[in-house]
C-alpha positions as CSV (number, residue, x, y, z in Angstrom):
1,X,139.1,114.8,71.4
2,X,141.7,116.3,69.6
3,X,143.7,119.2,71.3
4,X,147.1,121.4,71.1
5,X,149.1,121.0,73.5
6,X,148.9,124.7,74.2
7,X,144.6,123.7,75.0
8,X,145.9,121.2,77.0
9,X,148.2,123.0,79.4
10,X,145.0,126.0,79.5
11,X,143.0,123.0,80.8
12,X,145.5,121.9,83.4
13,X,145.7,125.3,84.4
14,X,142.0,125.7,85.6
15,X,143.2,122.5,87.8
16,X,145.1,125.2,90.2
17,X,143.1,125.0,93.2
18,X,140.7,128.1,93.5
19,X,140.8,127.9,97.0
20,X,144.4,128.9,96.8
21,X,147.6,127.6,97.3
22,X,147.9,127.9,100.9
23,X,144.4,126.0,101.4
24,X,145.4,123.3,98.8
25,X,148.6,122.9,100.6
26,X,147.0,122.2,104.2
27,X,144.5,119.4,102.8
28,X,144.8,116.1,103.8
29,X,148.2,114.3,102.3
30,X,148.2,111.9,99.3
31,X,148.2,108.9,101.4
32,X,144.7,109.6,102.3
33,X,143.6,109.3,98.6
34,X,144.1,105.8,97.8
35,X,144.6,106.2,93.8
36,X,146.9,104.9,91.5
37,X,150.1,106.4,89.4
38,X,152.4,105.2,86.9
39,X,155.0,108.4,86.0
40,X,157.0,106.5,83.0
41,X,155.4,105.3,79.7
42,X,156.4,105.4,75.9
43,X,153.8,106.2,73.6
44,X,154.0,105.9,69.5
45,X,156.2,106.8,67.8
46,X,158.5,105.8,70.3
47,X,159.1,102.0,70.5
48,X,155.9,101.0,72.5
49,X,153.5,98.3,73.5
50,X,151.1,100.0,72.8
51,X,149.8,101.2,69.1
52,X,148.6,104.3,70.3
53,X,147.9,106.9,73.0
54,X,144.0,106.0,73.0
55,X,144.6,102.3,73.7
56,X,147.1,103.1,76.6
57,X,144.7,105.8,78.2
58,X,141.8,103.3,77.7
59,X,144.1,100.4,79.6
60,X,144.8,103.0,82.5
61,X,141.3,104.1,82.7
62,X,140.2,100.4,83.2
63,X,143.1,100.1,86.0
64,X,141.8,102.8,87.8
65,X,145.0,104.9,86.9
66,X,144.3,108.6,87.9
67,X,147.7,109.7,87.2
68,X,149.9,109.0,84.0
69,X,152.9,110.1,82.8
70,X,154.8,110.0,79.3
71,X,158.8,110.4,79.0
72,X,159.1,109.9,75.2
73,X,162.2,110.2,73.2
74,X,163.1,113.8,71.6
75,X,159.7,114.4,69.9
76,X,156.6,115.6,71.9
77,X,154.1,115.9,69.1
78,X,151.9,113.5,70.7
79,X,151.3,115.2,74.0
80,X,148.6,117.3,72.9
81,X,146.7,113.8,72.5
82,X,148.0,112.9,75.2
83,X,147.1,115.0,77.4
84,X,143.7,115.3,75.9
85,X,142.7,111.8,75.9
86,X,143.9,111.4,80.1
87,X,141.8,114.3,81.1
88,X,138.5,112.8,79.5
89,X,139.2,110.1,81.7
90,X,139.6,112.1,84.4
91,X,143.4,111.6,84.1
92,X,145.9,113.4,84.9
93,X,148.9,113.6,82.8
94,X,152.7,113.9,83.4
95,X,154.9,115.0,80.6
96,X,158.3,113.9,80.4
97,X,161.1,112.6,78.4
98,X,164.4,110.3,78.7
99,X,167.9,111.0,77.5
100,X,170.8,109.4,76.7
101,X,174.0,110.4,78.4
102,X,178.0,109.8,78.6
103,X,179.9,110.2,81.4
104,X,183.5,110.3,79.7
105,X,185.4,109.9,83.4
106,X,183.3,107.1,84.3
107,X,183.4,105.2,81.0
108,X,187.1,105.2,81.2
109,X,187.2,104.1,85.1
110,X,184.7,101.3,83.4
111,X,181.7,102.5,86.2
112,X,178.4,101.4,85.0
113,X,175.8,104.0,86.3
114,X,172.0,102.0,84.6
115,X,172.9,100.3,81.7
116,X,174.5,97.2,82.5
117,X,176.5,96.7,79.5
118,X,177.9,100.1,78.7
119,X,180.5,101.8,80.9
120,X,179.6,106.0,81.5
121,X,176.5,105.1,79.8
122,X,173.6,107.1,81.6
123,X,169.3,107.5,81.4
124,X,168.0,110.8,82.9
125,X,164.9,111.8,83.0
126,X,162.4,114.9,82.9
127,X,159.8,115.0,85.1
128,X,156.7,117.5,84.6
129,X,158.0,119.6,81.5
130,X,155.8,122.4,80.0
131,X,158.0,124.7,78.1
132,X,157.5,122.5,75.0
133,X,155.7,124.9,72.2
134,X,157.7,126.7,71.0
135,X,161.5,125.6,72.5
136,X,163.8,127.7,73.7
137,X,166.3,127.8,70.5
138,X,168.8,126.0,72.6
139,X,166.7,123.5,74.0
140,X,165.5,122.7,70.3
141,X,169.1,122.6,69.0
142,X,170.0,119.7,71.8
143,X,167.3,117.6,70.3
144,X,168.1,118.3,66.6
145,X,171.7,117.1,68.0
146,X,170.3,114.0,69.8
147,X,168.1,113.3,66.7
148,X,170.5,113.3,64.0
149,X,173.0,111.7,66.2
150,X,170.2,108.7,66.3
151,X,169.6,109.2,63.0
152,X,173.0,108.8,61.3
153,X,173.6,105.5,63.5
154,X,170.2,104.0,62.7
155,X,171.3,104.6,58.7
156,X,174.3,103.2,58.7
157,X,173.1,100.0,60.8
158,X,170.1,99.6,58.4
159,X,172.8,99.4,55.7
160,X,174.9,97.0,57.8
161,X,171.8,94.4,58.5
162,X,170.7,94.7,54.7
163,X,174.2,93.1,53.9
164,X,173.6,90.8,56.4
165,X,170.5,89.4,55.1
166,X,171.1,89.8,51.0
167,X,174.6,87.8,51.7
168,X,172.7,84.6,53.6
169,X,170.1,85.0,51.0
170,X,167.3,86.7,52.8
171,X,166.5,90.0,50.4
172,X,164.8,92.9,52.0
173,X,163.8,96.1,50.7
174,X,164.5,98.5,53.8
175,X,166.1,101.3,54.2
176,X,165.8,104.5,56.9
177,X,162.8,105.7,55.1
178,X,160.7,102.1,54.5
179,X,161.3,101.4,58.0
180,X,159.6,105.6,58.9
181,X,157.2,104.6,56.7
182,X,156.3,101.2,58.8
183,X,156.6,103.2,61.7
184,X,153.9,105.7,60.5
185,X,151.6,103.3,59.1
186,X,151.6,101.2,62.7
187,X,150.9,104.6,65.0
188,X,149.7,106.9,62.5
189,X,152.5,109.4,63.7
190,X,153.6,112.3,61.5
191,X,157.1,110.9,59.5
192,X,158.6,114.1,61.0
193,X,158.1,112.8,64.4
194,X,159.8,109.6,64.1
195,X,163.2,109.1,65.4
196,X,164.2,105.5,64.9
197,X,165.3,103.7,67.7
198,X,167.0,99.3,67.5
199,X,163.5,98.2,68.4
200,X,162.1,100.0,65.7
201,X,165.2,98.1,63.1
202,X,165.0,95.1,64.7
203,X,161.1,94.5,64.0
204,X,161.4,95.3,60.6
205,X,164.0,93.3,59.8
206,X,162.1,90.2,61.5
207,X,159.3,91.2,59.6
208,X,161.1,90.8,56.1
209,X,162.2,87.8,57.8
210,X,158.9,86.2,58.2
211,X,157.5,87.3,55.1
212,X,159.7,85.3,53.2
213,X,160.5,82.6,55.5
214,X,159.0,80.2,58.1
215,X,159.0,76.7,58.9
216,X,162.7,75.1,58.8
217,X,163.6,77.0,56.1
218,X,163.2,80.0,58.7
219,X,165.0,78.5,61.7
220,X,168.0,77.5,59.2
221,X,167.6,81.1,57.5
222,X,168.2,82.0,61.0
223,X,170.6,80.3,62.4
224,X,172.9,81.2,59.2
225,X,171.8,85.1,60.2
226,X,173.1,85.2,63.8
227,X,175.8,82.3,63.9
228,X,173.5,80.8,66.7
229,X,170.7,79.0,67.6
230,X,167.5,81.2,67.8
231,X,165.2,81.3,71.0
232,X,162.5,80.6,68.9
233,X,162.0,81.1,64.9
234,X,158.0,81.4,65.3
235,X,158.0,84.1,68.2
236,X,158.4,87.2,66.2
237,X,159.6,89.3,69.6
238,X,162.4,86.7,70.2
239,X,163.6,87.2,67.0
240,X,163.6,90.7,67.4
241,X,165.6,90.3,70.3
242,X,168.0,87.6,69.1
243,X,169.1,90.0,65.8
244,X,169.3,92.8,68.3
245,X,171.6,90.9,70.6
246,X,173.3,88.9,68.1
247,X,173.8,91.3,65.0
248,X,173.0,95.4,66.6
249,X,174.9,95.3,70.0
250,X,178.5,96.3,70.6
251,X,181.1,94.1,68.7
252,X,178.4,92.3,66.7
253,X,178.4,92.9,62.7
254,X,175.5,95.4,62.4
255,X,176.9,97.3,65.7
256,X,177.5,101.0,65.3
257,X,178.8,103.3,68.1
258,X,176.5,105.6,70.0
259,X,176.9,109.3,69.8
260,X,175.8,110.5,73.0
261,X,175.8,114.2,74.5
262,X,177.0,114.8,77.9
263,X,175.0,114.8,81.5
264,X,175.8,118.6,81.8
265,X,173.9,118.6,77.9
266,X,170.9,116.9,79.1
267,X,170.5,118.6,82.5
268,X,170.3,121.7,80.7
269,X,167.6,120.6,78.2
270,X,165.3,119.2,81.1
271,X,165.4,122.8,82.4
272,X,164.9,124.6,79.6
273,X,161.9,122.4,79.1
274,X,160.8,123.6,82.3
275,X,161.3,120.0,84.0
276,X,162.4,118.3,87.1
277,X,165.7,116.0,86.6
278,X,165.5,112.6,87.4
279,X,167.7,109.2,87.6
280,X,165.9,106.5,86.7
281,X,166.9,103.7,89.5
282,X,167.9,100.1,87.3
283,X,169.1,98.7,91.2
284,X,168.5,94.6,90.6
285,X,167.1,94.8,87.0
286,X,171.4,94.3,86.4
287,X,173.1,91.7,88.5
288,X,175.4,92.3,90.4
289,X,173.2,96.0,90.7
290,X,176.0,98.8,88.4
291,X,178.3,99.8,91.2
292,X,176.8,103.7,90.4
293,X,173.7,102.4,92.8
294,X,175.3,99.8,95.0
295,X,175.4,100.5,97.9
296,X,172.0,102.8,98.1
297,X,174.0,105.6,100.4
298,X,176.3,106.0,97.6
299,X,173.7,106.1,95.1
300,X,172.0,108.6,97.0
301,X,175.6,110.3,96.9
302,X,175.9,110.1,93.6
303,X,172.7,111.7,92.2
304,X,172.8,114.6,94.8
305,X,176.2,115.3,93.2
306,X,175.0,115.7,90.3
307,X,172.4,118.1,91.4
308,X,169.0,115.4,90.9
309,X,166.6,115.6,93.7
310,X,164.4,113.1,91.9
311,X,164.9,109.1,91.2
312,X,162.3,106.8,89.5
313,X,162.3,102.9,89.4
314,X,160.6,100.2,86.9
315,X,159.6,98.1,89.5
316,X,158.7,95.3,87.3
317,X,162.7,95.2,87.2
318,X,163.3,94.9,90.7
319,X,162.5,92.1,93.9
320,X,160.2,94.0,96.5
321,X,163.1,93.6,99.1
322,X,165.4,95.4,97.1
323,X,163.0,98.4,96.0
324,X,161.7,98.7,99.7
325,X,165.2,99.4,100.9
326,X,166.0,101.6,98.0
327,X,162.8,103.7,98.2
328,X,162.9,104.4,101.7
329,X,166.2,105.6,101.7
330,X,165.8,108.0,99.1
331,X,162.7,109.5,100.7
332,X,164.3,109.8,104.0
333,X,167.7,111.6,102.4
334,X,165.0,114.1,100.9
335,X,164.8,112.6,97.2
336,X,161.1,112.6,95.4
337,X,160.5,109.2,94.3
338,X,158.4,107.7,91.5
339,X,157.8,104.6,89.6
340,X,156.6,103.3,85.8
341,X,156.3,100.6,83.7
342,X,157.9,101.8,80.7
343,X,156.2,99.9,78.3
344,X,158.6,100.5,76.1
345,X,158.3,96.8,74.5
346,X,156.1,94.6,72.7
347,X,155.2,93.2,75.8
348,X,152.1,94.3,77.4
349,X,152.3,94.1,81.3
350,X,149.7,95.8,83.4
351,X,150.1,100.0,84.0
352,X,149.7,99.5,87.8
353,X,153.4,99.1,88.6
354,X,154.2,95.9,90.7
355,X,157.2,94.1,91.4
356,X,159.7,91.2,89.4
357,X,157.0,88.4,89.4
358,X,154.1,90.5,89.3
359,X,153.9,90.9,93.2
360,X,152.8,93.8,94.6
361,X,154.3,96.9,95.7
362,X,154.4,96.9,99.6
363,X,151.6,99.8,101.0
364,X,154.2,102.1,102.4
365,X,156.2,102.1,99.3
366,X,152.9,103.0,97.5
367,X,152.6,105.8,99.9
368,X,156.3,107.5,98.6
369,X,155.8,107.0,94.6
370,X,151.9,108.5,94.8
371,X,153.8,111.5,96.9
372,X,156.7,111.5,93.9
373,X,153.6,111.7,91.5
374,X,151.8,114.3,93.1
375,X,154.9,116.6,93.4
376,X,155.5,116.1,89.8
377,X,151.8,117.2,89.3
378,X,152.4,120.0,91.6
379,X,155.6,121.2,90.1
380,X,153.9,120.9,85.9
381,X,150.5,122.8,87.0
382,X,152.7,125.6,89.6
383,X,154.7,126.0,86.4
384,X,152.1,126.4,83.7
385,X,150.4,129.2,86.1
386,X,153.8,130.6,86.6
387,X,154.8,129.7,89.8
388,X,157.4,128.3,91.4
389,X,157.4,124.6,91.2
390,X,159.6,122.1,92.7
391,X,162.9,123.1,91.2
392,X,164.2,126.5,89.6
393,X,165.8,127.5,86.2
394,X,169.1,126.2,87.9
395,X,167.8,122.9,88.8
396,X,168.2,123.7,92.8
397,X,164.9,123.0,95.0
398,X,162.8,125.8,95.8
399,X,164.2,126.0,100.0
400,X,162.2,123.5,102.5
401,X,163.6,120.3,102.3
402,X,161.1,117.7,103.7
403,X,158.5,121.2,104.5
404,X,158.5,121.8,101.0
405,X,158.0,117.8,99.7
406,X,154.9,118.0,102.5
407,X,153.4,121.2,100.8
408,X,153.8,120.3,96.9
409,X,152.6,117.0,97.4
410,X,149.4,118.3,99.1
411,X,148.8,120.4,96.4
412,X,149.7,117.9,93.6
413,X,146.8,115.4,95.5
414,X,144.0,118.8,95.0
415,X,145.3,118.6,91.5
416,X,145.0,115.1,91.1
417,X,142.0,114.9,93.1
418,X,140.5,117.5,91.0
419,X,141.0,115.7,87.2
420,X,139.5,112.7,88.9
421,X,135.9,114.0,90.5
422,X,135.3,116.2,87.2
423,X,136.1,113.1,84.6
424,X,136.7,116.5,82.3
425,X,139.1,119.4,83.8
426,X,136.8,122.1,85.9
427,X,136.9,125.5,84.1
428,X,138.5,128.6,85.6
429,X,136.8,129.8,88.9
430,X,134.9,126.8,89.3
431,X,135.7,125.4,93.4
């Protein structure tokens, strides 16, 4: 099924409960609806495990998924499909995206906030955007800013890494648009949608590798690349990760400095996309955990600050310990709390978020993230009906505190609830 994302958000919209608001709100609360969520995926063209949205709707289907939520890079072209292809399955679906900040103060104190190599360097998120068709014209000039900023670096590091390889003797014929190109024939994307990100560079350039090269002749061709040993010259996604850590990251040969735009830049854009701002929680994925989320009181600090009400982890990242004492602090200081997979690799873990080691999320942990996922449901349906959702045009939270949580994630659960009895989105009027 092929839909706009305008016919998808007019689908979503005949999820509002017909009962009302108030009714919705009083029904039973989303611990008493067992199902399942993951809020953070990449889809083509972003960098993704998966080769396209129907393969990763089909995989959540099969887990039982009933919630799913996207937070792509800068284009949202694919949300339409998206959002299509989850509500056939009874789906529903969470639109977001991810940014790329700098925090100038805190890269010169030498703070790292959740990226453990990079001082200042800051994710944020947007949780349950809608304002996506047409932009606001400021909105759309922040991502034309992000994108060519992305853009220019990618170039000139394409350029680098082709020196690279013609000079220890491996010829390749990329450049910025062969490697679009790859990008477009792998996930069918539009070439207009394609923003190239070091994943994207650092398979191509292992694929020229391997196409003229294997055996010893490889490793040695290797070696001679990255003045190291590699992990492993047969694995193609270790030797996407060895040129990326050994030739694309700071002070390597191929390295080329980020241009980032500030926090205050990106906060802005996730509300003019209609969205909820969110920190996405790195806590032990870096040891010793950034000193921006350690201890969790001063994260907690920290994020308030900066006006988020909202923080998300990658459990897959994290020891259950650790995301047990970090998730129930934030709930009880009055943050919403979610959790993804990402999949924003070659690997292909399950969609049902669980722990470092594959263990299993404890049951009252569960409990907050399927809340967190049902308030972001809440707050993208309230929106696209015109309502107030779970944050206003100035990022602040709609009054209530732990009252208003209770209430949005009530109604989030009807939503959800909804999209999963029908298999297909009920039309207007229908109870």
């Amino acid at each position: 099924m092929s839909l706009s994302i305008h016919e998808v958000f007019e689908l979503l919209r005949g999820l509002m409960p017909t009962a009302g608001l108030d009714a919705a709100s009083k029904e039973a609360p989303p611990r008493a609806f067992p199902f399942k969520t993951n809020t953070h995926i990449h889809l083509p063209p972003n960098f993704s495990a998966f080769h396209d949205v129907s393969e990763a709707v089909e995989q959540a289907a099969a887990e039982g998924i009933n919630v799913l939520g996207a937070g792509n890079y800068y284009d949202f072209d694919v949300y339409g499909e998206f959002g299509a292809a989850c509500l056939s399955k009874g789906i529903l679906p969470l639109f977001g995206l991810e940014v790329i900040t700098l925090d100038a103060d805190l890269e010169r104190a030498g703070v790292k906030i959740n990226d453990p190599g990079n001082p200042g360097k800051m994710y944020i998120c947007g949780k349950g955007i809608t304002r996506l068709d047409p932009l606001l014209p400021d909105a759309s000039q922040t991502i034309d800013k992000i994108r060519q900023n992305d853009s220019d670096r990618m170039r000139r590091m394409i350029g680098l890494l082709s020196d690279i390889f013609t000079a220890a003797g491996v010829a390749t014929p990329l450049d910025e648009e062969e490697i679009v190109d790859r990008v477009v024939g792998r996930t069918g994307a539009a070439p207009g949608t394609v923003t190239l990100q070091e994943r994207h560079v650092a398979m191509a350039f292992q694929e020229a590798l391997f196409a003229c090269a294997d055996g010893a002749s490889r490793t040695a061709a290797l070696k001679d690349l990255l003045g190291a040993e590699p992990s492993d010259s047969s694995d193609a996604v270790k030797v996407q990760n060895d040129i990326r850590t050994h030739l694309m990251k700071s002070g390597r040969p191929a390295f080329v400095a980020e241009k980032f735009v500030t926090f205050e830049e990106a906060f802005r854009l996730i509300l003019q996309l209609g969205g909820i701002p969110c920190y996405p929680v790195l806590l032990d994925g870096a040891k010793p955990v950034c000193p921006f989320e350690d201890p969790v009181d001063k994260l907690i600090a920290n994020v308030k600050s900066r006006g988020i009400h909202c923080v998300e982890f990658i459990p897959l990242r994290n020891d259950v310990a650790a995301l047990e004492r970090y998730v129930v602090a934030a709930r009880k200081a009055g943050l919403v709390v979610t959790a993804g997979t990402e999949h924003n690799t070659l690997d292909m873990p399950p969609l049902t978020p669980l722990c470092r080691g594959g263990q299993a999320i404890p049951a009252a942990v569960e409990d907050i993230l399927r809340e967190g996922a049902c308030i972001i449901a809440a707050h993208e349906v309230l929106t696209l009906s015109g309502r107030a959702g779970f944050v206003d045009e100035n990022g602040s939270v709609y009054g209530g505190g732990q009252e208003l949580i209770g209430r949005m994630a009530r109604i989030g659960a009807a939503v959800v609830g909804r999209a999963a009895r029908a298999g297909e989105p009920p039309v207007q009027g229908e109870i």
